[in-house]
Every structure is written in C-alpha cells, then in structure tokens.
C-alpha positions in Angstrom: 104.4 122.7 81.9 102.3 121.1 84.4 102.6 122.4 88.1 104.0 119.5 90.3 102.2 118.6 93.4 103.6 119.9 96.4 102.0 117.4 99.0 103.0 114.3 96.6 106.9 115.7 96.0 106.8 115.9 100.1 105.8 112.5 100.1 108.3 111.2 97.6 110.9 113.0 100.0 109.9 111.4 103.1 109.6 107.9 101.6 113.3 108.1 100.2 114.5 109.6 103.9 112.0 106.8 105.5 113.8 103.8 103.1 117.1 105.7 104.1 116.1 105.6 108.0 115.3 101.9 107.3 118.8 101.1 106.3 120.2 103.0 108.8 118.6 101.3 111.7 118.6 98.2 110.3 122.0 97.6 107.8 123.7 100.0 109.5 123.2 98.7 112.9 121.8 101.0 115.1 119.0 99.1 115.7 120.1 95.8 114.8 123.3 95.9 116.5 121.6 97.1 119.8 120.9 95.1 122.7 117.5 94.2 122.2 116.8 92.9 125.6 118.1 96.5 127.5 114.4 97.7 127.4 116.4 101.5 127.4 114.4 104.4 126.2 116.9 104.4 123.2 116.1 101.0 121.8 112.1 102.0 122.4 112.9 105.3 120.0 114.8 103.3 117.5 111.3 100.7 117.2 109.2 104.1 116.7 111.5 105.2 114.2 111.9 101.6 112.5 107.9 101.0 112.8 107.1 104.8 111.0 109.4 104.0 108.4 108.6 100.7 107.3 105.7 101.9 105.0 108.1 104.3 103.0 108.4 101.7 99.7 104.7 101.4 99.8 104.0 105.2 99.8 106.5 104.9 96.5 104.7 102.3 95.1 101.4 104.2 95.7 102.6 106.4 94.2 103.6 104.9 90.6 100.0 104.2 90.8 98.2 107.9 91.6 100.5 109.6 89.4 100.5 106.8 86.4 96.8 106.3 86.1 95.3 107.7 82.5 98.9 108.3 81.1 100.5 105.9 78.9 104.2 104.2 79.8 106.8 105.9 77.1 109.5 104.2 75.8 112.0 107.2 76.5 110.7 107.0 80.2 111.8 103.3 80.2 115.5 105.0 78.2 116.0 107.1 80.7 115.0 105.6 83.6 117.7 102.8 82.0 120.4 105.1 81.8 120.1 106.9 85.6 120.3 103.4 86.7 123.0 102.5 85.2 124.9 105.5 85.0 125.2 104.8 88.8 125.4 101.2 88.7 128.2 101.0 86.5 129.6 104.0 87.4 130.2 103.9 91.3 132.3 100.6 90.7 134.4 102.6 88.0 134.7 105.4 90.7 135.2 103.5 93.5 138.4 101.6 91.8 139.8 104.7 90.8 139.7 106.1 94.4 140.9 103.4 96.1 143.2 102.9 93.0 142.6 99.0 92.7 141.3 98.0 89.3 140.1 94.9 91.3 137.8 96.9 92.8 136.4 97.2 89.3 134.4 93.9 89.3 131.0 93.7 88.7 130.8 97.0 86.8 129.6 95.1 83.8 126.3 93.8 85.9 125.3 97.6 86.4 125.1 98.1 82.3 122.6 95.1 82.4 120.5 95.9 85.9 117.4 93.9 85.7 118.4 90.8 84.8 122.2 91.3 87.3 119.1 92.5 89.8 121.4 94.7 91.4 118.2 96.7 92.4 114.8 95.2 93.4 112.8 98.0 93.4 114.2 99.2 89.7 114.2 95.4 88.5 110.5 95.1 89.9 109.4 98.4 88.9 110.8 97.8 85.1 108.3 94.7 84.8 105.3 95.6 86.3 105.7 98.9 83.2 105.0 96.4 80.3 101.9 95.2 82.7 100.6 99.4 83.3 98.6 99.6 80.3 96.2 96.4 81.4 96.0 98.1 85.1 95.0 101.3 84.0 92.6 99.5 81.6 90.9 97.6 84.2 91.2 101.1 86.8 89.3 102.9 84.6 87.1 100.6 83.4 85.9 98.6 86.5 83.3 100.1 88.7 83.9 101.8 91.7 82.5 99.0 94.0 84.5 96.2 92.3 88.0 98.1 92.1 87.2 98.2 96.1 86.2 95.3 96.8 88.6 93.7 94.7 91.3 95.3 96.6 90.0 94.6 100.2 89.6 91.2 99.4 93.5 91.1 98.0 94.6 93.2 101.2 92.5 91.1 103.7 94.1 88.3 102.1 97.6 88.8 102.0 97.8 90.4 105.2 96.0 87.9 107.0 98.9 85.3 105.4 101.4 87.7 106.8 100.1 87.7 110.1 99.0 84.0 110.7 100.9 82.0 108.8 104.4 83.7 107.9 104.7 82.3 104.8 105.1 83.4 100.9 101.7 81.2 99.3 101.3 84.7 96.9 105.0 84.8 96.4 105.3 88.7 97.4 108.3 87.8 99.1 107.5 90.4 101.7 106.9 92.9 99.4 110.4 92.9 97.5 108.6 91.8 94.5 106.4 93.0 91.0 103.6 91.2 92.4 103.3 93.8 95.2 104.1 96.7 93.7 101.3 95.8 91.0 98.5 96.1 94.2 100.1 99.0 95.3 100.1 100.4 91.7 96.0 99.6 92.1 95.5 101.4 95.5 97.2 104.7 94.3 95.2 104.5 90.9 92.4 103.9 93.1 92.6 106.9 95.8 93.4 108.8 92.7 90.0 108.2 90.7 87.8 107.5 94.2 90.0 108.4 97.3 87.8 112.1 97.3 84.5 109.8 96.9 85.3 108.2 100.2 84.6 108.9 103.4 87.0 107.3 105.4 89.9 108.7 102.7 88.8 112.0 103.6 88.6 112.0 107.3 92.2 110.1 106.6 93.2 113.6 104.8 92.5 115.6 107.7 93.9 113.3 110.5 96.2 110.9 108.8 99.4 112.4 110.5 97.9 112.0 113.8 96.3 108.3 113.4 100.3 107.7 111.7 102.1 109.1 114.4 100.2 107.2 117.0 99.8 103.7 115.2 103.6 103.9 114.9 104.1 104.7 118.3 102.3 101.8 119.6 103.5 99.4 117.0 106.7 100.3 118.0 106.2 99.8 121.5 105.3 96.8 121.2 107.9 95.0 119.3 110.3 96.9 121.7 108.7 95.5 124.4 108.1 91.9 122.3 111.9 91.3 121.4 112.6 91.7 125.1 111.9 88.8 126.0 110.8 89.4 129.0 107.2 89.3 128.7 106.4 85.6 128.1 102.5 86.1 127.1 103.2 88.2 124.3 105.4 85.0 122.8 109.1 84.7 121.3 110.7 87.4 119.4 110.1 87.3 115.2 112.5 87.1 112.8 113.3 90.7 111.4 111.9 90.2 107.7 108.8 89.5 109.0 108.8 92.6 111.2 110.0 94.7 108.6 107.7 93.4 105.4 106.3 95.5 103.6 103.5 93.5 102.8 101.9 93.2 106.2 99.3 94.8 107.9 101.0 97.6 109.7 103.0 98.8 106.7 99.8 99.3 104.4 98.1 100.9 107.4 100.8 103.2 107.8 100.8 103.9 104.3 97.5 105.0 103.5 97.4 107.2 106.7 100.8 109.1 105.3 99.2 108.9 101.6 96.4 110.5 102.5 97.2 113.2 104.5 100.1 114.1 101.9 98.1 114.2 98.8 96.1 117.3 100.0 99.2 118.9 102.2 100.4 122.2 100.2 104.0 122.8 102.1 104.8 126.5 101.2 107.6 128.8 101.0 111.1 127.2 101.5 109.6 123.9 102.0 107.6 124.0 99.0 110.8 124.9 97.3 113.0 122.1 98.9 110.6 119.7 98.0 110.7 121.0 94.3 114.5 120.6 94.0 114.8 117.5 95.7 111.6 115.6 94.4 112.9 114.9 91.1 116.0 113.8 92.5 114.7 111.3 95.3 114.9 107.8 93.1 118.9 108.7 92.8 119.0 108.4 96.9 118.0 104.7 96.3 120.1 104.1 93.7 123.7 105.2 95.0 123.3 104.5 98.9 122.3 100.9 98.3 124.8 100.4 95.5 127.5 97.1 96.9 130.1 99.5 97.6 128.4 102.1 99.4 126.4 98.8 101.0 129.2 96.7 101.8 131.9 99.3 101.9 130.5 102.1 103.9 126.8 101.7 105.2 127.6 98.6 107.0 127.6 98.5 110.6 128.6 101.9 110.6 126.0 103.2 113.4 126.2 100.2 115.1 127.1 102.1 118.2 124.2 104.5 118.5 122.0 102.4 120.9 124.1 103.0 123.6 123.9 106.5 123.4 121.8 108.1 125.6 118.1 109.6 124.1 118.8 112.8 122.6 122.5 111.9 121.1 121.3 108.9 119.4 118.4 110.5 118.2 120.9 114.0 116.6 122.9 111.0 115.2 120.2 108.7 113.6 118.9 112.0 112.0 122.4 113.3 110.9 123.6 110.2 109.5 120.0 110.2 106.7 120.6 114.1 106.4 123.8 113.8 105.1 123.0 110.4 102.8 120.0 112.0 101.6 121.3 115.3 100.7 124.7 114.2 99.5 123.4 111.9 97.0 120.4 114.8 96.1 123.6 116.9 95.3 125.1 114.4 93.5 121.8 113.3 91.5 121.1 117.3 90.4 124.7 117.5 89.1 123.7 114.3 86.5 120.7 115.5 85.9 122.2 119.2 84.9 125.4 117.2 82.7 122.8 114.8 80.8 120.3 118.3 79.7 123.9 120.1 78.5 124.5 116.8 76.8 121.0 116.6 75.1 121.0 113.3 76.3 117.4 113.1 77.4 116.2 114.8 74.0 118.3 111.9 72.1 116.2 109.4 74.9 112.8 110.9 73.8 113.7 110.6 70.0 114.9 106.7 70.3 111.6 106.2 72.2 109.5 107.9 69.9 111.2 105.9 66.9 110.9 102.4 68.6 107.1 103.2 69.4 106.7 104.1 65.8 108.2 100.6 64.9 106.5 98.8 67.2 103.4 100.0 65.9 104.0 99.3 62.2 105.4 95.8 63.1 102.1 95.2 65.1 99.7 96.9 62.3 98.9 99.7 64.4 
C-alpha cells in the first residue's frame, strides 16, 4: 500500500476545521451576529479568523487536482463516494425523527438517497460532475506544455479575479466559487503544482515561507474588512455584502490557498501529529457531510455562537476553537465508526466489484 502523505493529510484536516471555522463565524453567528461597528479587539480576531479560513474549500479543491492527476476516476470511487453521502444524508433525517420521536421530522429523507440532483450538498453535487470531465483535464495536464498550462491558468486567475474585484458580478457563472466550474480550475492548479510546482521558483520559496506570507496576508486582510465594515472610515467606502467577502473565487482566497498549499505539500508532521493526521485524514469529507446536513444546519448550528463577540479576547477565542474541536472530532468519531461497520459488512469490496463490472460493460457497449 502506498504511504499517504503526511503534509497533504494535514492539509485536508485544516481545510475541513477551516470550512468548519467558516460556519461557525459566519452561520453560527459569532461573527455575523456581532456588532460590526464596535471596532473591539474581538470582532478584529474574528475577521483574522474568517479571512485565514476562507481559502479552506480551495485547498480541497487543490487538492482533487494534485492527488488525481495520472490516475483514472473508478466507478467504485464514484459507488462509494455515493453511499457515504447518502448514508448520511438519508440517515441523519431517519435519526433525527427517531430522537425527537416525530416521524414528521422525517421529511426529506428521500432527497438524501438521490443527492445531486436534491443538491443537498454543493461541494458533493459539484465534485460528482466535474469526475465525468477528469479524464479530459488530466489529458490536457499532461499533455500541454509547461508554459501554456501556466499561462493558461494566469490568464483564467487574472481574469476571474479581476471580475471579482471590479465588477462583483457572475459573467463566468462560478457563483463565487460554489460551483463545477471552479472547482474544475482548481482541479488544474493542484494538477499543475503537482507536475511543475518543484520547477518553479516562486512555488518553492512559497514552500519554505508560505506559513509566514499566509499568516500575515490574513492578518492584514482581516484588518481591513474589520476596519471597512466599521463604517467609520469613509475613504475606504461602504461595507460589502458578505458573499462577496467570503467567495471563494476572489483574489485573497486563491492567494491564501496557494501560500497554505505550498507550504503543506512538503511539511512532514511527525510523531502524534503524524498519527492524528493519519486517523482523521480519511475521515475529513464526513465533517462536511454531517455538520452541514438541514438538521444539524437549521436545527443546531444556527445562531448558536451568536453570543461570542461580546466576550472579551481570550474567552471568545477558547470558545470559537472549542465549538470546531468538538464538531470536527465528533463527526471524525462518528465517520471512523461507518467506515469500520461498511469493511465488517464487505460493503466496499461489493462497491469495487459493481464498479469493475459496469466498467467492463461500458467498455463492451462502447467497443473498447
């Protein structure tokens, strides 16, 4: 068996705390909820932590793309990747209505047996169709020169940023990132550091320093829009609307990304760490899955930290990281204990049959 990369599981893990940060602050109200115009050292630590995690879906997306390159898209990865999804989907309605003993509470289980086209998931619904498009990317990844995969993707980034920044509209139709579109240029870059990042110059000095230009570009980001949604400097103009400060497809985001990327995919966390990383790695997608399922959404996430603002410094900041420590390691738990019931119940080795029968039919049917 292949030995994982230790840097790129640490990644995955920050990302999936990152998104979780993101719906803390945001869904859950301690930053939303907070008085924006207080100019309190609290509400300035809640814009660094907002501003350092907003590039956590790109990292993922990156991601798909470094680790995907030169291998082909499996049916039973599709199969299996089905059945996590809706195994939760379905299943978190059918739990929540026998806990609260309600068969009312029931409703819209059906949607989670059918989840891209109910799109109770972005990421999962996006991520499902830009697999049947893989094949042609890693085609034109390998393929293309060096020069014109760069250029290429400058030109896209330079592009879509600038429409971010300047115009604040959707011309690509990204819609700020929560789309295939976008994932399918972040699926390039990660393909592309993965083939040329060790070719580049800046990607390297990016390796050694990328925490430290991260941590300070987040810092002053954050700064600013704390200082911005104010209101109370006029010459830095009137407050944004929060999707546009918070999508992914703008220029701070991919900045932020490719700092963290970088400096990750050489980072070799050992001992404990390393072994953390292991056991949770695997198990990150499932923090996505069950914390932004409706009824852990609407039912539990909502407004619950809406309070923390007002706390002073340290206390908000031992809540903010509480509250993603215990939703990233309760659904972890939760994710190993599927994952150990599905291997007892061969259910993965009845996956990678299926998969390998439909590609054989597929093949035949096409004249393959």
């Amino acid at each position: 068996m292949k030995e994982r990369n230790a840097g790129l599981d640490a990644l995955r893990c920050l990302s999936m705390m990152m998104i979780v940060m993101l719906h803390v602050l945001l869904h859950g109200g301690a930053l939303r909820a907070a008085d924006l115009t207080s100019l309190s050292f609290s509400t300035a630590l809640l814009w660094i932590l907002e501003m350092g995690s907003v590039c956590a879906v790109n990292c993922f997306g990156m991601l798909s793309g470094y680790l995907g390159v030169g291998r082909r898209v499996r049916v039973s990865s599709m199969l299996k990747l089905w059945l996590q999804v809706a195994f939760y989907a379905a299943g978190i309605y059918l739990g929540w209505a026998i806990v609260r003993m309600n068969p009312a509470k029931m409703e819209g289980w059906t949607q989670g047996l059918h989840p891209v086209t109910s799109n109770m998931y972005w990421y999962y619904t996006s991520y499902a169709c830009l697999c049947f498009f893989v094949p042609m990317l890693n085609q034109l990844l390998e393929s293309a020169k060096r020069t014109q995969l760069r250029r290429t993707l400058a030109l896209l980034l330079a592009v879509i940023c600038a429409e971010r920044l300047f115009f604040d509209s959707d011309i690509f139709g990204l819609d700020e990132g929560y789309s295939m579109l976008w994932l399918a240029v972040l699926y390039l870059m990660g393909g592309y550091f993965r083939l040329y990042g060790g070719q580049s110059r800046g990607y390297r000095w990016l390796q050694k320093h990328g925490l430290w230009v991260y941590g300070a570009l987040a810092g002053a980001v954050g700064l600013y829009w704390w200082a911005r949604t104010s209101g109370r400097f006029a010459f830095m103009g009137a407050a944004e609307r929060w999707a546009r400060i918070t999508a992914y497809d703008n220029m701070t985001a991919v900045a932020l990304a490719v700092c963290l990327f970088a400096a990750c995919s050489v980072w070799q966390p050992k001992g404990w760490l390393k072994k953390a990383t292991a056991f949770c790695a695997p198990a990150a997608f499932s923090v996505y899955l069950i914390h932004t399922h409706p009824v852990f959404w609407n039912e539990i996430l909502a407004n619950r930290m809406s309070g923390y603002s007002s706390y002073p410094p340290f206390k908000m900041l031992l809540c903010v990281a509480a509250a993603v420590a215990v939703i990233f390691t309760a659904c972890i738990l939760v994710e190993r204990i599927r994952m150990k019931a599905f291997a007892m119940l061969k259910i993965h080795t009845a996956c990678d049959a299926l998969g390998g029968w439909a590609e054989r039919t597929f093949s035949r049917i096409l004249g393959e």
